[in-house]
C-alpha positions as CSV (number, residue, x, y, z in Angstrom):
1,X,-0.6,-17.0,-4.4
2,X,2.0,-16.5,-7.0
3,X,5.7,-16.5,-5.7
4,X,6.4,-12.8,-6.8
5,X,4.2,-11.8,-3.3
6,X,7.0,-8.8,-1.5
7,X,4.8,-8.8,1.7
8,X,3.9,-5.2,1.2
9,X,0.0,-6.1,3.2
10,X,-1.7,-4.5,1.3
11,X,-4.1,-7.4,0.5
12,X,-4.3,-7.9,4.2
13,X,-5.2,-4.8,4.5
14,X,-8.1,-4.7,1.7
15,X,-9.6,-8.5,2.8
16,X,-13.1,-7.6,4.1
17,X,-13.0,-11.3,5.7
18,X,-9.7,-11.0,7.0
19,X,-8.3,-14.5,5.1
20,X,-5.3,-13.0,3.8
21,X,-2.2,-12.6,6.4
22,X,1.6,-11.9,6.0
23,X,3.6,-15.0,7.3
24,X,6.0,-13.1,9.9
25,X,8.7,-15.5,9.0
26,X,8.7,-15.7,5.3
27,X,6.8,-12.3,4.5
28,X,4.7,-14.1,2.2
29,X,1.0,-13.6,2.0
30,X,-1.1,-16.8,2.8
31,X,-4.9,-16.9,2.1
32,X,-7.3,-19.1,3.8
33,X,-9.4,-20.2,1.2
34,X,-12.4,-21.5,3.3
35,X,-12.4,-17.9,4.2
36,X,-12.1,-15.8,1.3
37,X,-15.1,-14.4,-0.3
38,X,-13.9,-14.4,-4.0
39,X,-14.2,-10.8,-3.8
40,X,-10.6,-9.8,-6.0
41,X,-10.2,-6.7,-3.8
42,X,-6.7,-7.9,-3.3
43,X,-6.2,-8.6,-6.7
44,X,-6.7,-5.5,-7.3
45,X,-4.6,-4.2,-4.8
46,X,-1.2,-6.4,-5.6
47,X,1.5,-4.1,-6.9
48,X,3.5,-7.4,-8.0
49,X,0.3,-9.4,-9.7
50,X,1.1,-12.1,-7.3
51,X,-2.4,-13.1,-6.7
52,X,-4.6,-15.4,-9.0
């Protein structure tokens, strides 16, 4: 997760295995990686390129 995440959710809201959530505190994406399925529907999704 690159540092230019705004917390907008929408990769939350895209993550059909549910490893990406918004960090109530900092409003900063955080992806569990032993969860994600490589699938780059967030990617795709991130208005601010903030995930690689």
């Amino acid at each position: 997760m690159n540092h230019g995440c705004i917390g907008c959710k929408l990769c939350e809201k895209v993550c059909p295995s549910e490893a990406i959530k918004v960090n109530s505190i900092d409003k900063k994406a955080e992806i569990e990686t032993s969860q994600c399925l490589q699938c780059t529907y967030c990617q795709k999704v991130c208005p601010k390129d903030a995930i690689h």
